[in-house]
C-alpha positions in Angstrom: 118.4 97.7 104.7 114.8 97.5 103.7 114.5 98.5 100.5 110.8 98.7 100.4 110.8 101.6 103.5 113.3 103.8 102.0 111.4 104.5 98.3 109.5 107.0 98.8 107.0 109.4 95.6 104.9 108.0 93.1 107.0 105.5 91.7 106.5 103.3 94.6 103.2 101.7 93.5 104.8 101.4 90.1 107.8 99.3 91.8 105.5 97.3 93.8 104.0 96.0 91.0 107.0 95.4 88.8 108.7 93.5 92.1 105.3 91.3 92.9 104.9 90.4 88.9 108.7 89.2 88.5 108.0 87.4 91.7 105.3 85.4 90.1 107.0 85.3 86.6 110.7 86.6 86.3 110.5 86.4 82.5 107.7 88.9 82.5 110.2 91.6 83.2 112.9 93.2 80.9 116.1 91.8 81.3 117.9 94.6 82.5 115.2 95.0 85.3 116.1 91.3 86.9 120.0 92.0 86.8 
């Protein structure tokens, strides 16, 4: 399953970002969003 291909509306740019800034620095997200 490729998450990325099925999220679809305008919350995709939104998620994008959130995933590539806990790639580069995991505390820099709430906690609930890295469980």
């Amino acid at each position: 399953m490729d998450i990325w291909r099925d999220i679809q509306g305008v919350n995709a740019g939104y998620l994008e970002e959130l995933y590539e800034r806990y790639r580069r620095y995991p505390n820099s997200v709430d906690a609930g969003t890295r469980a």
